[in-house]
Structure formats: C-alpha cells, structure tokens
C-alpha positions in Angstrom: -0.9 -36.0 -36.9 -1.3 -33.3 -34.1 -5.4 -32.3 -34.4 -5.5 -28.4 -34.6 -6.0 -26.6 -31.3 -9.3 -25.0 -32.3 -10.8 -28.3 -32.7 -10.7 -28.8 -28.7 -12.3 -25.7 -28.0 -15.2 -26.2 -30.5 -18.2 -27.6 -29.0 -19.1 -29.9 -32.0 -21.0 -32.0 -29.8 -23.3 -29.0 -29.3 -23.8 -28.3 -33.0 -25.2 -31.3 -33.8 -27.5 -31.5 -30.8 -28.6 -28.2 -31.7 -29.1 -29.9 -35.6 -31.0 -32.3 -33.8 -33.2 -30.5 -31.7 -33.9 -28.3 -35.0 -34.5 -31.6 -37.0 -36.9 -32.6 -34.4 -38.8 -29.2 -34.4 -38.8 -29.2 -38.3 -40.2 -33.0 -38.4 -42.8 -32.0 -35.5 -44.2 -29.2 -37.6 -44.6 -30.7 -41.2 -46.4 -33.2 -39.1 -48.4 -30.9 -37.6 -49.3 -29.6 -41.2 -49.8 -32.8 -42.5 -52.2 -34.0 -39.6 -54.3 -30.6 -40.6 -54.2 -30.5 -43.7 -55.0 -34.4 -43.9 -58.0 -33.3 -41.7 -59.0 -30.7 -43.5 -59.1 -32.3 -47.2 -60.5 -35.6 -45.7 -62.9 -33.5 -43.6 -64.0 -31.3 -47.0 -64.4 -34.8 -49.4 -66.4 -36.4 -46.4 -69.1 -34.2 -46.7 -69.2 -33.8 -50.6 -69.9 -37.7 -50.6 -72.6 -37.7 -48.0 -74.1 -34.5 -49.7 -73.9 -36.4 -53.5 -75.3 -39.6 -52.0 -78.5 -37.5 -50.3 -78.4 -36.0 -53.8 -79.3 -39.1 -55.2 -81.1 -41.2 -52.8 -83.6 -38.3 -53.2 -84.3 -39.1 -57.3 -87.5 -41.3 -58.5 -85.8 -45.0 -58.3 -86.2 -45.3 -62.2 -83.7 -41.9 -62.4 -81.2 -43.2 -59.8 -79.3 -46.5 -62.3 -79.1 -43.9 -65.3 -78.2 -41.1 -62.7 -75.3 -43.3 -61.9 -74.1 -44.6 -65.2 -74.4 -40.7 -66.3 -71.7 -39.9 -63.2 -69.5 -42.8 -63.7 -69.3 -42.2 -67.7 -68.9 -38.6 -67.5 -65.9 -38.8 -64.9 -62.4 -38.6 -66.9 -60.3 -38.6 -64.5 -61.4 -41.6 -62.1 -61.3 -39.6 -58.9 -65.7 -39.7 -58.5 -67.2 -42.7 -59.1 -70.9 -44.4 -57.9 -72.6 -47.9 -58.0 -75.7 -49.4 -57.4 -76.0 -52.7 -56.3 -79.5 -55.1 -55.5 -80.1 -55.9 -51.9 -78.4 -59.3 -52.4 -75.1 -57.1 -53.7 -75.5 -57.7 -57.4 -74.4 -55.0 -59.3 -76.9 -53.1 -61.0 -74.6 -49.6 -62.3 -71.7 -47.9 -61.6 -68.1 -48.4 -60.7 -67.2 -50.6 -58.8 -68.6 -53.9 -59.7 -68.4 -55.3 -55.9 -69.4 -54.2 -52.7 -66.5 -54.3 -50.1 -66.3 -56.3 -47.5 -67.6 -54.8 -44.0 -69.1 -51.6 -45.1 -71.1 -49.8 -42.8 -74.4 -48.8 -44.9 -74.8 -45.8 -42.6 -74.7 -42.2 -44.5 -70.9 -41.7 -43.2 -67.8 -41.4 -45.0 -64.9 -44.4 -44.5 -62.0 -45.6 -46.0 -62.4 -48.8 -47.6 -60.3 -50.7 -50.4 -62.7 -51.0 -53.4 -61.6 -53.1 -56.9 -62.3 -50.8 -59.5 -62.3 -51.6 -63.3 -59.1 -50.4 -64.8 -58.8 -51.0 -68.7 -60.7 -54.5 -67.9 -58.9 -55.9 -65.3 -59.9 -55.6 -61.4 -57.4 -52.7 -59.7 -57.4 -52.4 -55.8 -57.8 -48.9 -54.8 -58.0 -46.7 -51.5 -60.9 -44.5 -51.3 -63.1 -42.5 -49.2 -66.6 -44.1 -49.5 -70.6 -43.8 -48.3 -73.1 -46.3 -48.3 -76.8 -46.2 -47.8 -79.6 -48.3 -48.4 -82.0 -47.0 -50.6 -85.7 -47.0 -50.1 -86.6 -49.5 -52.3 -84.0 -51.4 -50.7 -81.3 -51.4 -53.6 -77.8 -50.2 -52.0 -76.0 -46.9 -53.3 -72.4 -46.0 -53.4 -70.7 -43.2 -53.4 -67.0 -42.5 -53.5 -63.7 -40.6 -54.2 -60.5 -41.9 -54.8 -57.6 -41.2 -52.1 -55.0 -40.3 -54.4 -55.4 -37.0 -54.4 -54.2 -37.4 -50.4 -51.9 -39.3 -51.1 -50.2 -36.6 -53.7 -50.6 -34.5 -50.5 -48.7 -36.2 -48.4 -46.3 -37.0 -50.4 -45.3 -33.2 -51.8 -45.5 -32.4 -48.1 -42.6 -35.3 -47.4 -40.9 -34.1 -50.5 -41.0 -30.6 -49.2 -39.7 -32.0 -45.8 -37.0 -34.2 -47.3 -35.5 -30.8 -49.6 -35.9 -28.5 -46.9 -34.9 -30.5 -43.8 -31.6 -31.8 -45.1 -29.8 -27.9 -45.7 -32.0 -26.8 -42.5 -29.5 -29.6 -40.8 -26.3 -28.7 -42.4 -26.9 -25.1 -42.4 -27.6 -25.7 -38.3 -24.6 -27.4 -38.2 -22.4 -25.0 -39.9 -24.0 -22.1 -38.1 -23.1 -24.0 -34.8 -19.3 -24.6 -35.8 -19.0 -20.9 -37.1 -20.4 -19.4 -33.6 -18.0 -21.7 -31.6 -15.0 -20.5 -34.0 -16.5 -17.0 -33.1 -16.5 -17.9 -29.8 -12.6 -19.4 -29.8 -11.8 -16.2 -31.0 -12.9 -14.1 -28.6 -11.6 -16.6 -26.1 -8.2 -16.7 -27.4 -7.9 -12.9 -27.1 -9.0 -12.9 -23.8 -6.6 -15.3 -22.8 -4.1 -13.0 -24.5 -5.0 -10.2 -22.2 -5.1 -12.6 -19.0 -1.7 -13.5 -19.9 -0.2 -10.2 -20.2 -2.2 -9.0 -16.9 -0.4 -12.3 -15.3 2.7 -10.9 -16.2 1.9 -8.0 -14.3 0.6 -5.4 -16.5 -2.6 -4.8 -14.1 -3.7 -1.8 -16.4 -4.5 -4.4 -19.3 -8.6 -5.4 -19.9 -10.3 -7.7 -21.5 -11.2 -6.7 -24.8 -15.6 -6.2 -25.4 -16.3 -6.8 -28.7 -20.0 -6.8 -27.7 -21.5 -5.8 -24.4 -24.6 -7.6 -25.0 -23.5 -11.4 -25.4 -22.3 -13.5 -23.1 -18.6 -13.1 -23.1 -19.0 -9.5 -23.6 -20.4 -9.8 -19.8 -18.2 -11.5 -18.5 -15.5 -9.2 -20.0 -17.0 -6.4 -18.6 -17.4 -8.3 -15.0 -13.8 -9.2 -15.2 -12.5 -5.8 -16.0 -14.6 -4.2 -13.1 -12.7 -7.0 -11.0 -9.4 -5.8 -12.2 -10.3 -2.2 -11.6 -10.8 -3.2 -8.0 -7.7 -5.6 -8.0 -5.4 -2.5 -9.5 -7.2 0.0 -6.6 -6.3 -2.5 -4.0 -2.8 -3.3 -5.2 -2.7 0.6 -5.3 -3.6 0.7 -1.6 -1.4 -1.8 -0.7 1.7 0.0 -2.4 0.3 3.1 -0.7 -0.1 1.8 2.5 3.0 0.0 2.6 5.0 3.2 2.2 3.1 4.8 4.3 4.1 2.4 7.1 7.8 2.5 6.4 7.5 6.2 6.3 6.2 6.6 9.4 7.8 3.6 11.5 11.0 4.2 10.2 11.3 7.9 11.8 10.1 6.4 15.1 12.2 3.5 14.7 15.3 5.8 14.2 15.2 8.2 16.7 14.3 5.4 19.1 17.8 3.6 17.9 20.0 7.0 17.7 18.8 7.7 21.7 19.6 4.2 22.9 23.2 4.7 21.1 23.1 8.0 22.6 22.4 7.0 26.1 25.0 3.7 26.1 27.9 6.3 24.8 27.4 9.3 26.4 25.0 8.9 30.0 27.0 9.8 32.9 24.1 8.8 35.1 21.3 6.7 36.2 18.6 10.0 35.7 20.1 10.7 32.2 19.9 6.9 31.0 15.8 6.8 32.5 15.1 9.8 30.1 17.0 8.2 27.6 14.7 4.8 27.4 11.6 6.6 28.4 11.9 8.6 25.3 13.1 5.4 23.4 9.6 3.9 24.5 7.5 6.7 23.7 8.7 6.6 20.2 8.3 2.9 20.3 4.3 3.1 21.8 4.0 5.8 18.5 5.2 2.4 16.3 2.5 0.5 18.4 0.0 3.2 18.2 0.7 2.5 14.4 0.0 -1.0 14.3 -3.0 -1.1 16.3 -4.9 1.0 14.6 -3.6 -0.6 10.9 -5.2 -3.8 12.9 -8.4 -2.0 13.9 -9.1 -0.4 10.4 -8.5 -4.2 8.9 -10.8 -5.8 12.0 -13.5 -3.7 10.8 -12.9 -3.9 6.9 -13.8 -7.6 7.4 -17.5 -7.0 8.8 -16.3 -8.8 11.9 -18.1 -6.6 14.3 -21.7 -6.7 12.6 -23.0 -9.0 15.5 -22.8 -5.8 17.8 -25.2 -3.9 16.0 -28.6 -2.7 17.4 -31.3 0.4 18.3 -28.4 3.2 18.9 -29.4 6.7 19.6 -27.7 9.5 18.5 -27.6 12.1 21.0 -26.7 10.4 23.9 -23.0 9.9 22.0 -23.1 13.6 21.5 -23.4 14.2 24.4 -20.9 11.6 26.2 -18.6 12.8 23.3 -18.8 16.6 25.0 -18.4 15.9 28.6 -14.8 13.7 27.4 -13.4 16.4 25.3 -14.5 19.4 27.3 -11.7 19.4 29.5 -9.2 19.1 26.4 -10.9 22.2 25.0 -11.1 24.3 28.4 -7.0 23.7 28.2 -6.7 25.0 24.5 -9.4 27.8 25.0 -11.8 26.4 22.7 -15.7 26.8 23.3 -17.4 23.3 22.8 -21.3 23.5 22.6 -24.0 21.2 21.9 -27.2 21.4 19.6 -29.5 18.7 20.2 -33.1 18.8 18.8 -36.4 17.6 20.9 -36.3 14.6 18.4 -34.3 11.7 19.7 -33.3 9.9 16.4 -32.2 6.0 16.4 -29.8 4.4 14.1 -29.1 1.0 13.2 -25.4 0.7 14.3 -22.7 -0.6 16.3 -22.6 1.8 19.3 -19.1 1.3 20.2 -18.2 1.6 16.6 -20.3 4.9 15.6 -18.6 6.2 19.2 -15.4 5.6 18.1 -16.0 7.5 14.5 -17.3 10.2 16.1 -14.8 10.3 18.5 -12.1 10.6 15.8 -13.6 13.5 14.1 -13.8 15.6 17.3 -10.6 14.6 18.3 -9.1 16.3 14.9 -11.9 19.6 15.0 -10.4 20.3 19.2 -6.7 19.1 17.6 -6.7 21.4 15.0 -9.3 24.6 15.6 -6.9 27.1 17.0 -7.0 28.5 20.6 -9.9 30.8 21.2 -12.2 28.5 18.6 -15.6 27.0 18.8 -16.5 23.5 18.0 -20.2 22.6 18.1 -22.2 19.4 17.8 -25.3 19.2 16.8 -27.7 16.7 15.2 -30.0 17.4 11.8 -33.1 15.2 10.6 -33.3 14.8 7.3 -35.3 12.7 4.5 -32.6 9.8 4.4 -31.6 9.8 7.6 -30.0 11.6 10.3 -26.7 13.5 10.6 -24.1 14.4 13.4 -22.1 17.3 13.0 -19.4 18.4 14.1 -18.5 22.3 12.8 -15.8 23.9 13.8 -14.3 27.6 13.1 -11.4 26.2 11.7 -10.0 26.5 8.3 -11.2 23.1 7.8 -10.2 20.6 4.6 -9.3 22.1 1.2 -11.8 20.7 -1.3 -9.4 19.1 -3.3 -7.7 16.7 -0.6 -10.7 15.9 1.0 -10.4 12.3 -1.0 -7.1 12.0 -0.4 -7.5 12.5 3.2 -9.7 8.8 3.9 -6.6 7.4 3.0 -4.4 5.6 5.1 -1.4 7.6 6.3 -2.6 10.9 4.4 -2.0 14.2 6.3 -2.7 17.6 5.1 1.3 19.7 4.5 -0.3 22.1 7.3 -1.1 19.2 9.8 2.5 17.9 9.5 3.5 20.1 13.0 0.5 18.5 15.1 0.9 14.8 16.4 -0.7 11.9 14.9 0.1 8.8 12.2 -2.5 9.8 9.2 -4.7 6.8 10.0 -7.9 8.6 12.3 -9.9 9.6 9.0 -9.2 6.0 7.6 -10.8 4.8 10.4 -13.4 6.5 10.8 -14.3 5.7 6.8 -14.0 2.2 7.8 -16.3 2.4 10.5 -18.7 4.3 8.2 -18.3 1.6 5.0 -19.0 -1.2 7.8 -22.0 0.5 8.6 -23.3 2.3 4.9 -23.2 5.6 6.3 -21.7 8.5 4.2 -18.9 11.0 5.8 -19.6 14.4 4.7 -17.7 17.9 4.7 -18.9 21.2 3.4 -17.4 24.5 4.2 -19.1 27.2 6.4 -19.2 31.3 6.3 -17.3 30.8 9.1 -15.7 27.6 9.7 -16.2 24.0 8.4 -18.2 21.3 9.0 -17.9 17.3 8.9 -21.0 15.1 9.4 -22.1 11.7 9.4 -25.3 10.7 7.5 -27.1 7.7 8.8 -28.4 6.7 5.8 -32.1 4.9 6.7 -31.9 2.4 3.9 -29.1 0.6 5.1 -31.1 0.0 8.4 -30.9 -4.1 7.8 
C-alpha cells in the first residue's frame, strides 16, 4: 500500500525527540523536587530527634526509663519511638528491644535499620535515629520512622508517572499537528511556485503569518519576485528598446547601400553612399557600447579604481571641454566653485563620465542664447555638483521614466542621441551610492549629484 504523501513531509522523527527532550526536563525536575523536598523533611525530623533526645538526657536519671515508656505507650501511630538500653546494650525501656549494629552514639541524626516489636514478632524498619550516651552511662535512643518519606516519594513518583505519560503524548501530538501545519503551508506555497514556474511572475507566496518562519521566508521570496518581475520588465523594455532603435539605423543603412548599387552613376556618389551607410552603422555601434558600458558598471567591476576624488577640479575640466561647444550654440557656460575643496570617495573616471553626460544634455538641449552653470554646494550628507541650466528642463512626471534605458522625452525626439546617457549616468551613480537629483528653478532647471558621505567605504 502507497504511504500517504504527508507522511514524508512530517518530521516524526522530530516529535519524538522533542517528547524526549520534554520527558527528560519533566524527570529532571520532579527530581529536583524530590531531592528538596527529601532534604527539607529529612532536614526538619533531624533536628526534632536531637532536640527530643537533649530533652531527655536533661531529666533526673530516675525520670528518664518512665519518661520513655510514657513516649513509647502514648505513640498510636508508631512513627516516634525511644529506648534505653544499659551500657552493655541490655534493654532497659522503650522500643526497640536492640541496639543496631554500628550506631554512632554521637547527638546526630542517621539512618539505621532498627527491629521494632510489631504485634510480638521482630519487624525490620528504616528510620531516622540519635544516639547518645547518657551521664550515668546508660544509652538513649531516639527515633522516627521513615515511612512518612517514603509516602513522599512515592506520591511524588505517582504524580510523575500520571503526569509524564499525557505530557509525552500530548508533546507528541503537538509535534505531528505543527508539522501537518507546516505541510500545509508548504503545499500552498508549492502551489504558487508552480504557477509562477509556468510563468505567471505576478503570483506570491501566500503569508499566513509574518511572524513565523515560513511567513519570512514568504515574504523574502516575494521581495525576490518583485525584483525578478522588475528585471524581466527591464529586459522586455530594453529589448524593444534596442530593436527600436537599431532597426531604423539598420534600415536606412540597407535602403542606401540598395540605393547606391542601383542608381550611382559615379565613384563620388557611391563614397557618399557608404559613408552615410557607416555613419548609421557607428549610431548601431554607439548603441552597443554604451548597452556594454552601463552592464560593465552594473556588475561593480570597476570598484578597484576608487579613491580620494575631488570635486572641483572635474568641474572645472568639464567647462574648458564643453566651452567651445557652447561658444558655437551661443550658450553662456559659468562656473561656481566655493573656497572649500570637497573630496569624495569615487571612481574619478567614472564620476567624470556621469557628469560629463549631464552637461552634455543641459549644452544639447538649453537653446541658443542660454546659460548653463556649474557650481558645487556643501551640505550635511555630502556634497553636490550641479549643473542648472535655463532650460525648460524635465517634466516632473517623466523624471523616473527618464533613468531608463532607451527613454527620451516626445520633445527630445528631433535632437540626436539613443536614450541611453541618463541610464548611464544612474549606473554610475548606483555603482557609487550617490543620488541623482532634479528640481526646477524660477528660471531654469537643475540636476545635481549628491555624494552621499555614508557610502564613503
């Protein structure tokens, strides 16, 4: 017969080591109580003897025999008892009629086998007992019976024995209910792994509770499917976005190369031909490159280059290369450099290049007769270049949409470029834990870059 499935997923053999380890405990602790309470009622009867025999090793010797006759008659219940025996061991009163063998005659308490007259006949009994040697040199004893401790321990077994075998099955049972708990929250999950194999990436692992184990790993799971989805998302994204802009490159590189074999008439016309052919084919290039540079970075290959990096020198450098690009479109570049000179931790070839993306796009885009300034402000967290510009600048509500890979703004369609410089640069900044930011001015807009100090490591 097939065993159910549940059955392999149940950790029986935990259930019963958990019984175990719970027997164990239980056993541990009524031994505990036993050892103290043993103590304790052993300890109290000890020191009643000694007191009783002081008691009467303190009597006149002719009081002491009826003293003891007096005890021994007047206890019903045979649990005190006291003797008097002759210095040779005869007995003189008192239960019981023979001195046992080794006693210590010291004042103390021990446990000693006495024979005690039971109904005529001799009866062995364990009891707690003190002997001491009289003045006149008769011996006393003095002693209680040890079945009282005996009764102890026993209820306390008995109470061990009624409550340790439920404590084990109910251990047991607990332990095969959580694991049937547990298959069941397994088994849905496995559900939902399935279906998200299948290809339903928007599906999650069910929490039942955030606070237990599987409910964490849920949740850890689902965060890693929320990144899985926004990748596979990218992908998509970035996969159309490279067919859309190779394949019109691509195209008109083809339609001119068809052009030029049908229709050139001469060697001048077929050079223009295939130098326009190649241009479109170093825009396809162009492409690819920087798809491979934004990847090249994404990996944290390049953290080996980082070091001390100040800022204002790249300011600086970046205004004496873009100058004479902005001279040509009319465009006053400044720069506003404080006294401070602030260092970054950074890849200095890396930060350049970021930078150098973002002024590239304020002198592309700032129309003739504009200003673009750079300037550098200290602040709690860290520094930040800026680059502000009197622009229209980036509508709030693309200014997501525009770190992505291929993105360009409907207005931005005219001016040359593949969508891919802001992906960079966000890139360079994730590489480096800086934050890009973009606020709008009274007269323009600005982009910085905040070189956050915590993520100087």
């Amino acid at each position: 017969m097939k065993r159910p499935r549940f059955l392999g997923t149940l950790n029986i053999g935990g259930a019963f080591v958990g019984a175990l380890i719970f027997a164990m405990s239980t056993l541990l602790l009524f031994g505990f109580i036993l050892w103290q309470t043993a103590g304790y009622e052993t300890g109290r009867t000890d020191v009643f003897l000694r007191h009783e025999a002081e008691a009467i090793a303190r009597e006149s010797a002719a009081q002491i025999v009826p003293d003891v006759n007096a005890r021994f008659a007047n206890d019903l219940h045979r649990k005190s008892f006291a003797a008097v025996f002759t210095a040779g061991g005869q007995p003189l009163a008192g239960d019981p009629g023979a001195l046992p063998a080794g006693l210590m005659l010291d004042g103390q308490a021990h446990a000693a086998i006495v024979a005690r007259n039971a109904g005529g006949r001799s009866v062995p009994e364990p009891v707690r007992l003190v002997g001491r040697q009289l003045p006149d040199g008769r011996i006393l004893l003095v002693g209680r019976s040890a079945d009282e401790l005996s009764q102890l321990h026993r209820v306390i077994w008995r109470a061990l024995a009624l409550g340790l075998v439920p404590g084990v099955i109910l251990a047991i049972t607990a332990g095969i209910l959580s694991s049937l708990r547990a298959f069941a929250d397994v088994q849905v999950m496995k559900i939902a792994l399935e279906r998200i194999m299948r290809g339903q990436l928007t599906a999650r692992l069910p929490v039942r509770n955030a606070a237990d184990t599987l409910g964490g790993l849920a949740i850890s799971v689902n965060r890693m499917l929320d990144e899985i989805e926004h990748l596979v998302g990218e992908i998509r994204a970035a996969g159309d976005g490279i067919a859309h802009d190779l394949r019109t490159p691509l195209g008109r590189a083809r339609a001119r190369l068809e052009n030029g074999r049908a229709h050139a008439t001469s060697q001048t016309e077929l050079d223009n031909i295939v130098d326009a052919a190649i241009a479109d084919l170093d825009q396809c290039a162009t492409i690819v490159t920087a798809l491979l540079r934004i990847s090249e970075i994404d990996s944290t290959q390049r953290r080996a280059g980082f070091g001390d990096v100040a800022l204002a020198p790249i300011l600086v450098e970046l205004a004496d290369l873009y100058q004479p690009v902005a001279e040509l479109r009319n465009i006053t570049l400044t720069l506003d450099l404080p006294a401070t000179n602030h260092l970054v931790r950074a890849d200095r070839d890396l930060l350049f290049e970021a930078m150098a993306n973002l002024v590239d796009n304020a002198v592309k885009f700032v129309r003739a007769g504009g200003k673009v300034r750079l300037s550098i402000e200290g602040r709690a967290n860290g520094p930040v270049m800026w680059i502000t510009d009197s622009g229209e600048g980036i509508p709030e509500a693309e200014r997501a949409a525009v770190l992505q890979r291929f993105h360009r703004a409907d207005r931005t369609r005219a001016v040359p470029g593949c969508g891919l410089g802001l992906s960079l640069v966000a890139a360079i900044l994730r590489l480096h834990g800086f934050e890009l930011l973009m606020q709008s001015e009274a007269h323009g807009f600005s982009v910085g870059v905040l070189c956050l100090a915590d993520s100087r490591k």
